[in-house]
N, C-alpha and C positions, 0 to 999 in steps of 0.2 A: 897300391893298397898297403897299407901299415903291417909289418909282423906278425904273426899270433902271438897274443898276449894270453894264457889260460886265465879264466878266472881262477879265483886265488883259493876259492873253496873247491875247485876239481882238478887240481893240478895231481894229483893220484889215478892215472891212467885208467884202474877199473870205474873208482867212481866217474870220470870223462866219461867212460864208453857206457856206464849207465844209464846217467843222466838222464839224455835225451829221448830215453825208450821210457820213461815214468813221469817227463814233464807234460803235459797237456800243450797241444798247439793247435788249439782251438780257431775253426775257420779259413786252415788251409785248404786247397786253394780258395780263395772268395771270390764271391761273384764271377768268378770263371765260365766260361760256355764249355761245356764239357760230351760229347761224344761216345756210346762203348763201337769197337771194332772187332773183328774179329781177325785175326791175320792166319792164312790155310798155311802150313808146314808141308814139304812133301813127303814127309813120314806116316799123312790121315790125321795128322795134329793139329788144333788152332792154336792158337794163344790169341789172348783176350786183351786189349789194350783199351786205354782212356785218352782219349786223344780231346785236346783243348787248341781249336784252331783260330787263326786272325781272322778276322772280316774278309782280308784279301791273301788265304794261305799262299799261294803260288810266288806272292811277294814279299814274305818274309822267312826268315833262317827257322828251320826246324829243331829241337832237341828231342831225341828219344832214349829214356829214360831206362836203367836195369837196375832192379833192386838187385838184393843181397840174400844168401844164402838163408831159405824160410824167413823172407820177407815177400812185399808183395807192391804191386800199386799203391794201395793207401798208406805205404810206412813212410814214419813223418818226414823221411828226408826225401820221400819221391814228392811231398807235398809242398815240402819247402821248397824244393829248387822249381817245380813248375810253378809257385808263385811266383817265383822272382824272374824266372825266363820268361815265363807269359808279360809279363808286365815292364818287360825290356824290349816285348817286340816279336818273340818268338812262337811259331806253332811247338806244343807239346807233346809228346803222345808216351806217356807213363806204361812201359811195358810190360807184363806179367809175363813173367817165363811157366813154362809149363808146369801145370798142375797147381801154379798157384792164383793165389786170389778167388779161392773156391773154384777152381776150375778142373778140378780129377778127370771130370766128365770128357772134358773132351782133349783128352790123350788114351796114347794107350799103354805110355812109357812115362817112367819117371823125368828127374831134370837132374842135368848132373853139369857141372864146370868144363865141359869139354864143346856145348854145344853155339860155340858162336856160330856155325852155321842159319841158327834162327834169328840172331839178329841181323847175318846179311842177309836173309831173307825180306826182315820186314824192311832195312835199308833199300834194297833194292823193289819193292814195290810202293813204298813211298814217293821213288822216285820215279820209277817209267810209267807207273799206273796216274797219279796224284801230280807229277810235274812240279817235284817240292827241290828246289835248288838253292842252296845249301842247304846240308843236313850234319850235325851234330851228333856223335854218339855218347855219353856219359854214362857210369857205372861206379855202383857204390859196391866194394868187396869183392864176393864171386859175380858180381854184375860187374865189377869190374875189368876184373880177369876177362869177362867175353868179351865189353867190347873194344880191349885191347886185343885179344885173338882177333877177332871179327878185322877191326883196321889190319892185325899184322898179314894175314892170310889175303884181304885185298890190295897188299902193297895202293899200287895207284890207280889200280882199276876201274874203281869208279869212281867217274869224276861229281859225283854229286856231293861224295865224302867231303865236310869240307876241314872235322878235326876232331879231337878224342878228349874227353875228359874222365879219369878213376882216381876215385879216392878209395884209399887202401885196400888196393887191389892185392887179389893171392894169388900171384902169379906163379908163386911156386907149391902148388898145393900138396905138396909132399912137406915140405917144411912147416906150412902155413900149420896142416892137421895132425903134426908131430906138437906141433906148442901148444894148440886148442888142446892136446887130452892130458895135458901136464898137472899136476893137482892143484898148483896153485889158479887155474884155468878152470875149474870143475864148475863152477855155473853157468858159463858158456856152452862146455861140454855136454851139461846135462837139458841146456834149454834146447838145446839143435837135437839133441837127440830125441826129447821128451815128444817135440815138434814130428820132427821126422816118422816117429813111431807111430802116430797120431792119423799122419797123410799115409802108409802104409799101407794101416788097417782101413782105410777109405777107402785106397785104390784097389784091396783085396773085396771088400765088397762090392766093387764096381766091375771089378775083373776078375772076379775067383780063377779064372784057370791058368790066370797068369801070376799071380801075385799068391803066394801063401805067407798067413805074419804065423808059421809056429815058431821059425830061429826068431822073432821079435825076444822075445823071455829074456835069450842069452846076449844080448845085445846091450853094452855099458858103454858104448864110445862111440865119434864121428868115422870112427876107422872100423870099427866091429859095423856099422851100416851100411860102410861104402864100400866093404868086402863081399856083405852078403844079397847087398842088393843093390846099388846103384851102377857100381862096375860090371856086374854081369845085365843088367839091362840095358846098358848102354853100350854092349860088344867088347867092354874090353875083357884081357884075360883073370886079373884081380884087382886090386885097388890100388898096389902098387903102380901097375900099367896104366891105372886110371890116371891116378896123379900125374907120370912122368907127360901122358900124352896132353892133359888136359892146359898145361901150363902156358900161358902167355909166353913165357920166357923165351922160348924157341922164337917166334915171329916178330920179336918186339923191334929188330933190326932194320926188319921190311915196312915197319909202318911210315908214311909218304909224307903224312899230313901234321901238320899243329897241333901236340899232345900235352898233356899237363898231365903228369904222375903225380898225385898230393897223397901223402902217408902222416904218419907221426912215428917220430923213434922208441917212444915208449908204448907204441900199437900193442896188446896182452897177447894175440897171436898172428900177427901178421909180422915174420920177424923186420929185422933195416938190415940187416944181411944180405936181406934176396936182392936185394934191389944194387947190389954192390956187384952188375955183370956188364962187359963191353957193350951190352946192345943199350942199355939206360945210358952208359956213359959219351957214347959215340957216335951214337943218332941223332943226328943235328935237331932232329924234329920234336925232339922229346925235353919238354922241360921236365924235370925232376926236383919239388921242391916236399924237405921233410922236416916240421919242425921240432923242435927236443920234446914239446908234449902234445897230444890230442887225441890221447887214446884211440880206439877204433869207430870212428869214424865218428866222433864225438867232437873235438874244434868246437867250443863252448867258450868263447870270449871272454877278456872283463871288460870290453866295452865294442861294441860294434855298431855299421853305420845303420840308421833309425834306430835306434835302441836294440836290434836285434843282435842276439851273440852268436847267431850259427854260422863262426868265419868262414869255413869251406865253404858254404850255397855264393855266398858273396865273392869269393876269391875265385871260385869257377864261371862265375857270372862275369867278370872283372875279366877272365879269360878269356870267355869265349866272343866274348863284345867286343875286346880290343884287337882280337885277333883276325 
């Protein structure tokens, strides 16, 4: 496949990362056979998945999908790539991490970058429940970051893993959430937060005696959140210990299988620094490719194959097919 070439009108990294969240991509997936599931956590948790399967699941390669930090199943790039995996041959199953995709209900815990746990969850029932061999894991972001945890912590475990794909993964979510609250960053900052606050106050309706939003007020950043409530819900000591524990970084040495790291160097907060550690460099397994532009997780072409510009769905498709 050809280099990223940006179009010529978003080669400015914010606008990149904009883009694609205000362009209309009407009638993703089509005509798809589409499925909901419910996958049990053993924490009393479901999550809620979209699962798009072949005529003959058991005989073709699976992708299961991770959105992105207050994203969810229907965000256009979980749309876009199961179009194009489906239609390459693959079972789908577009994952909702917890609490999201309107799903409060059934947790009783927030969702936080630390929990690749549930994705080997739903890998692993995919596989000895369903009889799905090979199975794919992909992640956009902090869906990134898990299912590079998820692989690194299964080193080669299971054998049904058959390889990983993340695009701008935050692997290092100490760094990643030091750049997100920078000023030049402030509508990112303010959209995750405005979001975040949002799902809060839902979950404190749903759980009053767990959840109270009065520190909501004092709350101006992704780090003022993950102090006051994501890190303590999810057992760590503050947000710093969230970050350090949460990070891909640590496992990414052990991961077994066929990885594609794809970033962009002018990513607004995912820095190209992180990505500059022995375990990317020396893991045989791990391709790592970053081009000088594609802001965050935007890869907007100026000419791609069908006329479509979203290089990364195509360059992970091109991955995981040829692999």
């Amino acid at each position: 496949m050809r280099a990223f070439v940006p179009h010529p009108l978003l080669k400015n990294p914010h606008l990149m990362t904009l883009f694609p969240r205000f362009w209309s991509r009407p009638g993703l997936p089509s005509d798809i056979p589409v499925e909901a599931r419910l996958f049990a956590i053993p924490t009393g948790s479901q999550l809620l998945a979209h699962c798009h399967w072949q005529s003959a699941p058991t005989r073709c390669p699976t992708l299961i999908l991770v959105h992105g930090l207050e994203g969810c199943s229907e965000s256009h790039y979980m749309l876009g790539m199961t179009d194009k995996a489906w239609r390459r041959g693959f079972n789908v199953v577009r994952l909702n991490q917890r609490n999201c995709g309107g799903t409060e209900h059934l947790t009783p815990t927030l969702y936080n970058n630390g929990m690749s746990g549930d994705v080997r969850t739903v890998l692993g029932e995919l596989a000895a429940c369903d009889g799905l061999d090979p199975i794919w894991l992909g992640g956009y972001s902090m869906g990134g970051n898990l299912v590079l945890k998820a692989a690194g912590e299964l080193g080669g475990s299971n054998t049904a893993l058959k390889g990983v794909v993340a695009v701008c993964p935050n692997i290092d979510p100490a760094a990643c959430t030091a750049a997100l609250i920078q000023p030049r960053n402030w509508i990112y900052n303010l959209h995750f937060v405005r979001s975040l606050k949002a799902r809060l106050r839902r979950k404190a309706g749903l759980f009053p005696d767990r959840f109270d939003p009065a520190p909501l007020a004092g709350i101006r950043t992704l780090l003022d959140f993950d102090e006051a409530y994501t890190a303590p819900d999810g057992g760590y000591r503050n947000a710093a210990d969230y970050y350090e524990q949460a990070g891909s970084r640590h496992v990414l040495g052990s991961i077994a299988v066929p990885t594609l790291i794809l970033t962009a160097q002018d990513d607004p907060f995912i820095p190209y620094w992180i990505f500059d550690i022995p375990a990317v460099r020396m893991n045989a397994m791990i391709r790592f490719e970053a081009p000088a532009h594609g802001g965050h997780c935007g890869f907007i072409a100026r000419g791609c194959a069908d006329g479509d510009r979203y290089w990364a769905e195509h360059r992970l498709i091109e991955f995981i097919t040829g692999t």
